[in-house]
Predicted model as a PDB file, atoms N, CA, C, CB and O in Angstrom, pLDDT in the B-factor column:
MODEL        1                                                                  
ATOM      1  N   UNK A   1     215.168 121.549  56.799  1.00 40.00           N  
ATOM      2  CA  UNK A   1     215.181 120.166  57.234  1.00 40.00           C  
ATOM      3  C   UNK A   1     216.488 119.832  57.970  1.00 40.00           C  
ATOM      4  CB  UNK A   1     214.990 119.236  56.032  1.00 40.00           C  
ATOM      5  O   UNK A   1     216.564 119.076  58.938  1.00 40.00           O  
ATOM      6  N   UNK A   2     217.493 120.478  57.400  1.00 42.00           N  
ATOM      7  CA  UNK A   2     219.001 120.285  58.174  1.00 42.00           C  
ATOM      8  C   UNK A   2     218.844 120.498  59.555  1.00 42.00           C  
ATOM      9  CB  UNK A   2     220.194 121.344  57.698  1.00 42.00           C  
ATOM     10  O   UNK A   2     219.175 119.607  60.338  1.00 42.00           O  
ATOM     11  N   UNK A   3     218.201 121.983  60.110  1.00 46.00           N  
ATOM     12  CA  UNK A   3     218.571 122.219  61.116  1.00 46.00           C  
ATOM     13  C   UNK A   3     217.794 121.576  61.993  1.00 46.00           C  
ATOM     14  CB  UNK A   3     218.704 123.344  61.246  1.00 46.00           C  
ATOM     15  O   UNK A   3     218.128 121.667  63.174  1.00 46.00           O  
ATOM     16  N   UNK A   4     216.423 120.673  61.608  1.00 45.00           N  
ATOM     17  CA  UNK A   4     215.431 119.558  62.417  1.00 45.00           C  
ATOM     18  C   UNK A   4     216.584 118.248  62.905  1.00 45.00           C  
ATOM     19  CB  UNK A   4     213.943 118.807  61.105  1.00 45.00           C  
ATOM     20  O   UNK A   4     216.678 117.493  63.873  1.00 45.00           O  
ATOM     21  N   UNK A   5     217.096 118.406  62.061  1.00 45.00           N  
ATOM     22  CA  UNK A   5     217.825 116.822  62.009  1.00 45.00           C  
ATOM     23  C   UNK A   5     219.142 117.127  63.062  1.00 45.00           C  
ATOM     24  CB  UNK A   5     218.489 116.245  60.066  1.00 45.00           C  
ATOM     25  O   UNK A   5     219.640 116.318  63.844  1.00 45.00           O  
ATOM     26  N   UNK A   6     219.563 118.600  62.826  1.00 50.00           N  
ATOM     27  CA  UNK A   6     220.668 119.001  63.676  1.00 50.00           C  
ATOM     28  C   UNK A   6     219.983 119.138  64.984  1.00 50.00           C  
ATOM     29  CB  UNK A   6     221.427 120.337  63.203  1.00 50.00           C  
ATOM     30  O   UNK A   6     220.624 118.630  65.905  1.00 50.00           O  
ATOM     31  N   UNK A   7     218.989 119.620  65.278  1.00 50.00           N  
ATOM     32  CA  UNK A   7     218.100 119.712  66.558  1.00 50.00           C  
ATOM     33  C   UNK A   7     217.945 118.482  67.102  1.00 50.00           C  
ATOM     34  CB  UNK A   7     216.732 120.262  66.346  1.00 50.00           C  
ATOM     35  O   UNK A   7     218.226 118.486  68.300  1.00 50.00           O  
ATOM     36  N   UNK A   8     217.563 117.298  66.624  1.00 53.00           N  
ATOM     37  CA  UNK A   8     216.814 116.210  67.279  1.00 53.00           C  
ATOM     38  C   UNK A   8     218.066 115.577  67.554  1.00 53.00           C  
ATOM     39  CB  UNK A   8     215.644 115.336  66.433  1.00 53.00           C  
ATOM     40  O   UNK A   8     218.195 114.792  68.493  1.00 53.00           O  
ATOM     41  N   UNK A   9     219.419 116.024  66.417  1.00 56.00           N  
ATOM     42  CA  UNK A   9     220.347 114.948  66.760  1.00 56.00           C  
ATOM     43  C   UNK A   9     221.677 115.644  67.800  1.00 56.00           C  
ATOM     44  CB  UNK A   9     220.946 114.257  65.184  1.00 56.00           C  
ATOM     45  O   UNK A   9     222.704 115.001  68.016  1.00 56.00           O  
ATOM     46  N   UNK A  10     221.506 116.641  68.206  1.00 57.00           N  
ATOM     47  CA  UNK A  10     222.104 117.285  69.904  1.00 57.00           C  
ATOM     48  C   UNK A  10     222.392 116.634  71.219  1.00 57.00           C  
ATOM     49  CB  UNK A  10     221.152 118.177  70.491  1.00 57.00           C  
ATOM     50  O   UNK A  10     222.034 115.456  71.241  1.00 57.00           O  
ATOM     51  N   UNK A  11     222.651 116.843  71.743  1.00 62.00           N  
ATOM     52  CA  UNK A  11     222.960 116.472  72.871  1.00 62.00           C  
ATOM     53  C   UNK A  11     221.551 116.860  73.604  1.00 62.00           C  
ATOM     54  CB  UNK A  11     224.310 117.110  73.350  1.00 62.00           C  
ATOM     55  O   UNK A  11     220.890 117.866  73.344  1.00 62.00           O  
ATOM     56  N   UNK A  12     221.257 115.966  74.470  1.00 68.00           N  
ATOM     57  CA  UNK A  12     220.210 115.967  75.340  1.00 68.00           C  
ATOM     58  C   UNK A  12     219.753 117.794  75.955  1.00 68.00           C  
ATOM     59  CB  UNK A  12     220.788 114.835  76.615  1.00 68.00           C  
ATOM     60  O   UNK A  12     218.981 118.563  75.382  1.00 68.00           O  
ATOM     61  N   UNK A  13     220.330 117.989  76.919  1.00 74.00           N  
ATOM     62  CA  UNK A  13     220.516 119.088  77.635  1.00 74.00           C  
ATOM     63  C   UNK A  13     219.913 120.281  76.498  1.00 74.00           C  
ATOM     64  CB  UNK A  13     222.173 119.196  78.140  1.00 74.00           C  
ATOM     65  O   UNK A  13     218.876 120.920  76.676  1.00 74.00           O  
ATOM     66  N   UNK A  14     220.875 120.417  75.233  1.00 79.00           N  
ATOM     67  CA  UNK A  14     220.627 121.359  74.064  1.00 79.00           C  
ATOM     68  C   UNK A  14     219.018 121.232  73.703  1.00 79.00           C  
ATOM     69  CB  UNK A  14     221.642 120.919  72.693  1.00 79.00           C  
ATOM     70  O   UNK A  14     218.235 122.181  73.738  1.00 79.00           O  
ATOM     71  N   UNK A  15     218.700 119.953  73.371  1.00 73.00           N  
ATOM     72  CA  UNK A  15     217.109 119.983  72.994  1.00 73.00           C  
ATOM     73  C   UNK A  15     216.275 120.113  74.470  1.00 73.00           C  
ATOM     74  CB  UNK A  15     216.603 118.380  72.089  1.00 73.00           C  
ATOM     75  O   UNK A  15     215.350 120.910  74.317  1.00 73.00           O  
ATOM     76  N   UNK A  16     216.289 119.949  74.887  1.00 77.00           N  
ATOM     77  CA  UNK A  16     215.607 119.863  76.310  1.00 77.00           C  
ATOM     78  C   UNK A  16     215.522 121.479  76.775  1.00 77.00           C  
ATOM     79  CB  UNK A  16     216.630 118.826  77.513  1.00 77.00           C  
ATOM     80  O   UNK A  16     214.623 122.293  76.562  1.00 77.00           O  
ATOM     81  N   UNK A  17     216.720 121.624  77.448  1.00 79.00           N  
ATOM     82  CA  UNK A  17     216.191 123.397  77.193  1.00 79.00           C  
ATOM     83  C   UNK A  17     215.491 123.775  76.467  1.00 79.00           C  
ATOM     84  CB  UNK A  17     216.963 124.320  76.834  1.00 79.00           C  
ATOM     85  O   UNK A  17     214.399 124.085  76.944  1.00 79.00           O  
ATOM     86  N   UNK A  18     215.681 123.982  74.870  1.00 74.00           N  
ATOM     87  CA  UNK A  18     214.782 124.384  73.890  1.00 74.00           C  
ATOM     88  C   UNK A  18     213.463 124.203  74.243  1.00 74.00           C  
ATOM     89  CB  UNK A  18     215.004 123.771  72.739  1.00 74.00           C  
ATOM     90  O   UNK A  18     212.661 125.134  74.164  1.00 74.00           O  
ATOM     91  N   UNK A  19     213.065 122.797  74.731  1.00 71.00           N  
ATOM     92  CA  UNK A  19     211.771 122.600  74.994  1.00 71.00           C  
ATOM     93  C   UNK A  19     211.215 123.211  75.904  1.00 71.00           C  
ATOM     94  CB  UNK A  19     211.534 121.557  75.175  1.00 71.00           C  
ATOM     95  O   UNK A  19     210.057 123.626  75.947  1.00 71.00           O  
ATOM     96  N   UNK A  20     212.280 123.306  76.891  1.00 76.00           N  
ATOM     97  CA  UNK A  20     211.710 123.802  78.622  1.00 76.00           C  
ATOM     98  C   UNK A  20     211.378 125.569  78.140  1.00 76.00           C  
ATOM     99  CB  UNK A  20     213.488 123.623  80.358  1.00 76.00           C  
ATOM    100  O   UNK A  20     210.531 126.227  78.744  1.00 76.00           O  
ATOM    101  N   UNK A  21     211.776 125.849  77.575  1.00 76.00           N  
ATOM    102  CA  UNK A  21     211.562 127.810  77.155  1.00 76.00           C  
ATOM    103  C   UNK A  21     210.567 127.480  76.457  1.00 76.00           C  
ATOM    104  CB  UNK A  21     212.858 128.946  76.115  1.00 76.00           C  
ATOM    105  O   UNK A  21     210.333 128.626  76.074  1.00 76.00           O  
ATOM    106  N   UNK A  22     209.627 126.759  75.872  1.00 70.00           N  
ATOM    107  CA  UNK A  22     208.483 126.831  74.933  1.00 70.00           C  
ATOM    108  C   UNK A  22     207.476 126.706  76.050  1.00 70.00           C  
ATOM    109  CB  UNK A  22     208.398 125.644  73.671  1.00 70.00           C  
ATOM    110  O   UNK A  22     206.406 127.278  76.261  1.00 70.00           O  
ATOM    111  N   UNK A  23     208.206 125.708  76.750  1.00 69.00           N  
ATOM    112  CA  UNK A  23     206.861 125.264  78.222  1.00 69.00           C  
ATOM    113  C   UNK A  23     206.813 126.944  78.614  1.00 69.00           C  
ATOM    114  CB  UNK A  23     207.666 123.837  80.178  1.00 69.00           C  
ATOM    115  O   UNK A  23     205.989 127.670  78.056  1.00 69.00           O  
ATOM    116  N   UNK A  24     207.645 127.406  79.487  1.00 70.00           N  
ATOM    117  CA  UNK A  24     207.490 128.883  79.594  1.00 70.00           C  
ATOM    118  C   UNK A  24     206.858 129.898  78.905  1.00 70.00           C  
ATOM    119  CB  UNK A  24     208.400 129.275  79.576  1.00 70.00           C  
ATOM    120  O   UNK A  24     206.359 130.926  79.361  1.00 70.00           O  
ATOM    121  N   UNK A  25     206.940 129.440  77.545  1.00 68.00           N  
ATOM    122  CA  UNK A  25     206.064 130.601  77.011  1.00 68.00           C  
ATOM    123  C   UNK A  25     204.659 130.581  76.750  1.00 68.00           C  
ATOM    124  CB  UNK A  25     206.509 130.966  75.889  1.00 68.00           C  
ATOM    125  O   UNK A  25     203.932 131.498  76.367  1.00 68.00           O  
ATOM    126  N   UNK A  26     204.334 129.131  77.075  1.00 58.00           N  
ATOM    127  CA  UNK A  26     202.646 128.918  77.394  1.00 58.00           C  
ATOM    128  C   UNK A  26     201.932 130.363  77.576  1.00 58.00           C  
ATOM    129  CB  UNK A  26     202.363 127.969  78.986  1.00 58.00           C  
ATOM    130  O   UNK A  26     202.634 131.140  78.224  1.00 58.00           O  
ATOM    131  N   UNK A  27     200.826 130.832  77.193  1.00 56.00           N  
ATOM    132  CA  UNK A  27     200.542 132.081  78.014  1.00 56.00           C  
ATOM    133  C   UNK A  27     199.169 131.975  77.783  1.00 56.00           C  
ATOM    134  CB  UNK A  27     201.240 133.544  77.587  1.00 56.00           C  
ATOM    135  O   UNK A  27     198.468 132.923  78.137  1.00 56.00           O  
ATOM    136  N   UNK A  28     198.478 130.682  77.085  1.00 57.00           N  
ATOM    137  CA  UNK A  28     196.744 130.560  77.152  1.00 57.00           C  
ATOM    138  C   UNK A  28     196.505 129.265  77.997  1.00 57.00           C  
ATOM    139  CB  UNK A  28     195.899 130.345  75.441  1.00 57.00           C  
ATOM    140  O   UNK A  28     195.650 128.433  77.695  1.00 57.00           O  
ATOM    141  N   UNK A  29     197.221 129.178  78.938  1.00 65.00           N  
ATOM    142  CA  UNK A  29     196.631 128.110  79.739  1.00 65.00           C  
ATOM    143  C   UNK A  29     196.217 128.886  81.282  1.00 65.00           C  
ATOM    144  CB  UNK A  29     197.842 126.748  79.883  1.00 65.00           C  
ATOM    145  O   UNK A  29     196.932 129.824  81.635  1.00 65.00           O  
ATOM    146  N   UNK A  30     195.229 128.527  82.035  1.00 78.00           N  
ATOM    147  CA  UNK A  30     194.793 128.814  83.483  1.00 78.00           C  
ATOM    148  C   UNK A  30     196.170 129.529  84.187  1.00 78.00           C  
ATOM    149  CB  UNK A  30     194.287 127.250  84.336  1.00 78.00           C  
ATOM    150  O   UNK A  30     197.358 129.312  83.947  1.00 78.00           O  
ATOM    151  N   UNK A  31     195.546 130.453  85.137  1.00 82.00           N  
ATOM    152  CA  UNK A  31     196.373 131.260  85.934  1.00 82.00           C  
ATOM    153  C   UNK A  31     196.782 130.314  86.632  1.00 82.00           C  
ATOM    154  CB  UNK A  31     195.855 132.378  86.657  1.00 82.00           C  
ATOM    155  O   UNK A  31     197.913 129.882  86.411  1.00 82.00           O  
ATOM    156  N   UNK A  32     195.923 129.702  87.724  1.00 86.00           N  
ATOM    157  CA  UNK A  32     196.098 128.584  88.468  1.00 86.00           C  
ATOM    158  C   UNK A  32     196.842 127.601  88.038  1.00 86.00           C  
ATOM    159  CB  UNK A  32     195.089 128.114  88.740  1.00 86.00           C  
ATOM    160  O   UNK A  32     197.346 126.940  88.946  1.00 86.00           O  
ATOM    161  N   UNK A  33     197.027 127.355  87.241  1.00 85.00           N  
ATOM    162  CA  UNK A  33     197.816 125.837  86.497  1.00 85.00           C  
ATOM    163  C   UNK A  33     199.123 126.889  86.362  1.00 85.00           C  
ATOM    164  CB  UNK A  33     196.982 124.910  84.508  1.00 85.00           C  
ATOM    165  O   UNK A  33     200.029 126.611  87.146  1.00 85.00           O  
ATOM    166  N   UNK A  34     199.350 127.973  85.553  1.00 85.00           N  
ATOM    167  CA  UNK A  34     200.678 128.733  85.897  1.00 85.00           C  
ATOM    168  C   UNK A  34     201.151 129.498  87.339  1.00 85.00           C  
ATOM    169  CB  UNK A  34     200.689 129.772  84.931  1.00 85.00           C  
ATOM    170  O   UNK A  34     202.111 130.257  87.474  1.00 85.00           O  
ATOM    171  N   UNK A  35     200.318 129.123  88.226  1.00 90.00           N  
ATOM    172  CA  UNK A  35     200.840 129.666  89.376  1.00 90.00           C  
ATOM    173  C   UNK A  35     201.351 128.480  89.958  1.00 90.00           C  
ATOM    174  CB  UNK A  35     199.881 130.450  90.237  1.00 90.00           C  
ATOM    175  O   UNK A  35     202.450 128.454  90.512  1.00 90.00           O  
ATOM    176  N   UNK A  36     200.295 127.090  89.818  1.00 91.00           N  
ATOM    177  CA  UNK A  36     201.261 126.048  90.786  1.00 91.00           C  
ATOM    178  C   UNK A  36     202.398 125.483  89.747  1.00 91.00           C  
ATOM    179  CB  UNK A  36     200.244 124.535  91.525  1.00 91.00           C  
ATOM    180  O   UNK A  36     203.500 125.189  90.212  1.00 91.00           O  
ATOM    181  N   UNK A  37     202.190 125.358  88.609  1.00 89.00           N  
ATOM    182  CA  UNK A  37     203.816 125.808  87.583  1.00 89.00           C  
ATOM    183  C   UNK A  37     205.056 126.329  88.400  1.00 89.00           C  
ATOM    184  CB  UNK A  37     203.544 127.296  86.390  1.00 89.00           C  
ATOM    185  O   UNK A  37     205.911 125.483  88.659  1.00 89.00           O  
ATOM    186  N   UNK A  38     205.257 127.586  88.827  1.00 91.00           N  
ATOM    187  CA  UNK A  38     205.488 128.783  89.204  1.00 91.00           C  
ATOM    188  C   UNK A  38     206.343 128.417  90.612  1.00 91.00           C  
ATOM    189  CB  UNK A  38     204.093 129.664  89.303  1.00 91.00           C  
ATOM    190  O   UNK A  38     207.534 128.633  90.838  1.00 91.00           O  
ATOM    191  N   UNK A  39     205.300 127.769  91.509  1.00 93.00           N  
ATOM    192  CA  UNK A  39     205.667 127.598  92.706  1.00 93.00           C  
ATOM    193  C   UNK A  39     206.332 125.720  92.893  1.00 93.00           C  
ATOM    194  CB  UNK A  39     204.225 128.092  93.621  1.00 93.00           C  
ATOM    195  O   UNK A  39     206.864 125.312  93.926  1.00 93.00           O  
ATOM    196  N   UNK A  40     206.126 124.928  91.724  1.00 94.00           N  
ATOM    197  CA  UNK A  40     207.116 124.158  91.906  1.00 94.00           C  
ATOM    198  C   UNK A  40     208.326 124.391  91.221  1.00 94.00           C  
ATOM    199  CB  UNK A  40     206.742 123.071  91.701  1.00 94.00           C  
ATOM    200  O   UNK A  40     209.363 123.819  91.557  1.00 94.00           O  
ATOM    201  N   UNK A  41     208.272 125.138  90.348  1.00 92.00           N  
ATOM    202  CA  UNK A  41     209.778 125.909  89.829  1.00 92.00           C  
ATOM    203  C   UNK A  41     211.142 126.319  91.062  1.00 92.00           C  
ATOM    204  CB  UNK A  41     209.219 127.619  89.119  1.00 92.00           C  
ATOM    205  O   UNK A  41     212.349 126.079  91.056  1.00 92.00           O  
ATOM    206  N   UNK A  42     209.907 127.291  92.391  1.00 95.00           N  
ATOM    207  CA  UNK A  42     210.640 127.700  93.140  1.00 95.00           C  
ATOM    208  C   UNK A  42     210.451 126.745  94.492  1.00 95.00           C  
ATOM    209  CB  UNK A  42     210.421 129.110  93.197  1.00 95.00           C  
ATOM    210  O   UNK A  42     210.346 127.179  95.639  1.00 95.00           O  
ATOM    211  N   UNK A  43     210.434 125.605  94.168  1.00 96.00           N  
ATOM    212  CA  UNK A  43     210.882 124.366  95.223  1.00 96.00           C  
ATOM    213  C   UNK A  43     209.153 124.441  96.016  1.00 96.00           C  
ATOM    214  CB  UNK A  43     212.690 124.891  96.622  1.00 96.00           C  
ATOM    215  O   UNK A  43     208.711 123.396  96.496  1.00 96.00           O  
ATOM    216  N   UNK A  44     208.427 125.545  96.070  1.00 96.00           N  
ATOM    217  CA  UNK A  44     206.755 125.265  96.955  1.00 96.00           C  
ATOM    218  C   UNK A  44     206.029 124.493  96.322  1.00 96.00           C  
ATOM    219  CB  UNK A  44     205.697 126.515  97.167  1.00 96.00           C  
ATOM    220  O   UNK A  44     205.132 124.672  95.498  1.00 96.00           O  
ATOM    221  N   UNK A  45     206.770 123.073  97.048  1.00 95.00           N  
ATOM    222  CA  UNK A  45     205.420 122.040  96.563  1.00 95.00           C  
ATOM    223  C   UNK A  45     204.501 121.853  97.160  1.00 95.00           C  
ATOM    224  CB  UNK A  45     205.562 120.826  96.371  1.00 95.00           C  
ATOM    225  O   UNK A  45     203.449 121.602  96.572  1.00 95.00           O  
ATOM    226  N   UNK A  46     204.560 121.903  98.490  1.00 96.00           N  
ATOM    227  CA  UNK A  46     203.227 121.463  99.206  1.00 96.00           C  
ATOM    228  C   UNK A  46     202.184 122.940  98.756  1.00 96.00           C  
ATOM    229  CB  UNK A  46     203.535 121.200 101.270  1.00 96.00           C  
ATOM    230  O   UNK A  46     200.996 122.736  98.507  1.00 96.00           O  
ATOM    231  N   UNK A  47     202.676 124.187  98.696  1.00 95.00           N  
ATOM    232  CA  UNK A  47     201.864 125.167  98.022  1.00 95.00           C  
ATOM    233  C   UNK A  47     201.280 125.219  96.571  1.00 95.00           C  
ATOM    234  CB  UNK A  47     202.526 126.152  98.115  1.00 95.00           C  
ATOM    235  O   UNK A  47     200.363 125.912  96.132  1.00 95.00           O  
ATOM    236  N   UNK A  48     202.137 124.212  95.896  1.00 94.00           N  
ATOM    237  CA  UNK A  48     201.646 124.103  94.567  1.00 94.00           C  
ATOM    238  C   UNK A  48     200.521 123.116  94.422  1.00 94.00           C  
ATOM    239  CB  UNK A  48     202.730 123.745  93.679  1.00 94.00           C  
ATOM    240  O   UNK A  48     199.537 123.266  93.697  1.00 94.00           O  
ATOM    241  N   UNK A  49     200.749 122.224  95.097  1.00 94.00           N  
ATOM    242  CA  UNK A  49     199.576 121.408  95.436  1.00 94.00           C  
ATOM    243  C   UNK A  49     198.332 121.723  95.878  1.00 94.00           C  
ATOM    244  CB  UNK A  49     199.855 120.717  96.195  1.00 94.00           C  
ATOM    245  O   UNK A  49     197.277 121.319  95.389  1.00 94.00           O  
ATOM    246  N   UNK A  50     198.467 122.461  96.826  1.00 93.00           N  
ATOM    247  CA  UNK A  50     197.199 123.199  97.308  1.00 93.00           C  
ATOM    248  C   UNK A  50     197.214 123.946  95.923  1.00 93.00           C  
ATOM    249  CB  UNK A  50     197.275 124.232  98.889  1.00 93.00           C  
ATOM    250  O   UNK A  50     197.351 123.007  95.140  1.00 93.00           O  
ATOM    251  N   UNK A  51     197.162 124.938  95.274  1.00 90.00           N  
ATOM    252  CA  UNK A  51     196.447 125.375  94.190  1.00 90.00           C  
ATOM    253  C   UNK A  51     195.859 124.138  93.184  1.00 90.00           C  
ATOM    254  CB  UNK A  51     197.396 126.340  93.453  1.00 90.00           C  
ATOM    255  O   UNK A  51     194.693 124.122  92.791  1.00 90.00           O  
ATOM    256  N   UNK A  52     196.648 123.331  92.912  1.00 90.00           N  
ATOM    257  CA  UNK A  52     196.440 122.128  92.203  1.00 90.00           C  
ATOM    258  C   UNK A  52     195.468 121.398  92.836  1.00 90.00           C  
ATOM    259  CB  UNK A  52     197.594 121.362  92.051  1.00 90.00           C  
ATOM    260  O   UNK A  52     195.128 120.386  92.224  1.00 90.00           O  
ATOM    261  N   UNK A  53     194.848 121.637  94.017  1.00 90.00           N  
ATOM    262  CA  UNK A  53     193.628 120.904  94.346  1.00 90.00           C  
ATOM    263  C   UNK A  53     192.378 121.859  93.602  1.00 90.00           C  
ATOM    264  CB  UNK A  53     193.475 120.739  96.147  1.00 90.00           C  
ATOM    265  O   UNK A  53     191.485 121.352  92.922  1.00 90.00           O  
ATOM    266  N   UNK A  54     192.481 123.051  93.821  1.00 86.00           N  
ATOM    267  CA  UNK A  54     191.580 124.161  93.429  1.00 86.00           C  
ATOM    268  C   UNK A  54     191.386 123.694  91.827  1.00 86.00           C  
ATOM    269  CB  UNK A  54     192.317 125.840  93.702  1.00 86.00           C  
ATOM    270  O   UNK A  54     190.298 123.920  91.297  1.00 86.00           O  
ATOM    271  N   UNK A  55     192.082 123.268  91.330  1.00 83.00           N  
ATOM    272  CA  UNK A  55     191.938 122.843  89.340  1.00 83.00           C  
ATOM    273  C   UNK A  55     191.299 121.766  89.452  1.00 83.00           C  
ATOM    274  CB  UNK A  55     193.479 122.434  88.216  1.00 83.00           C  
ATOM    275  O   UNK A  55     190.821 121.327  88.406  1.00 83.00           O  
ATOM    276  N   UNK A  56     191.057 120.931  90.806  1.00 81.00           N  
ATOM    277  CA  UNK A  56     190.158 119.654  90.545  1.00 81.00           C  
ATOM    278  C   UNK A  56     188.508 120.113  90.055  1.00 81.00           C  
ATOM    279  CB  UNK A  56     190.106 118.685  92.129  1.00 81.00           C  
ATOM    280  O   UNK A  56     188.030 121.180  90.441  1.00 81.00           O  
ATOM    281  N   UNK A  57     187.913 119.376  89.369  1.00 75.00           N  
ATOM    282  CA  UNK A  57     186.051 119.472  88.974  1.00 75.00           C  
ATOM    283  C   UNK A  57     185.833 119.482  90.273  1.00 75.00           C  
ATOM    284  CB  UNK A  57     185.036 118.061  88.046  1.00 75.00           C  
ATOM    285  O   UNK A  57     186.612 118.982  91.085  1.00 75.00           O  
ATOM    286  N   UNK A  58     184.728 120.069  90.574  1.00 65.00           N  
ATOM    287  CA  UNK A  58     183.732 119.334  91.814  1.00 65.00           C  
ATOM    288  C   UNK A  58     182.629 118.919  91.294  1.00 65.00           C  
ATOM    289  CB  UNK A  58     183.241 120.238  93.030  1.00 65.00           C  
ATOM    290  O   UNK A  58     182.009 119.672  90.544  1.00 65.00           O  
ATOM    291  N   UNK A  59     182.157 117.637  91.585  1.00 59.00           N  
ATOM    292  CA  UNK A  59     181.087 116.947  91.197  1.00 59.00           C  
ATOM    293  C   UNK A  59     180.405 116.563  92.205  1.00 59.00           C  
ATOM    294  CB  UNK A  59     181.339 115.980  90.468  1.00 59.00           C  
ATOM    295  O   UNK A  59     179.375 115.909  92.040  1.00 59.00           O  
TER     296      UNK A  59                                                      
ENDMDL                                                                          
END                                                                             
């Protein structure tokens, strides 16, 4: 319980990382959803978008 309380009560940056490496370790979600992930990481947004249209339903 200490180290919850030491976690939540950190400095921003400290918990936030922590979080951002869990996002990363996702590994059962869509290729597609981790590729346009992927490519706004490395600044391709208008490319991430285009994959991110491909995850829309078609109805």
């Amino acid at each position: 319980m200490a180290a919850i309380i030491r976690f939540m009560s950190g400095s921003e940056p400290v918990w936030r990382r922590c979080l951002e490496r869990c996002w990363f370790m996702e590994c059962d979600i869509d290729p597609l959803i981790l590729q346009a992930r992927l490519l706004h990481h490395q600044g391709q947004h208008q490319d991430a978008r285009s994959v991110e249209e491909e995850l829309h339903p078609v109805f």
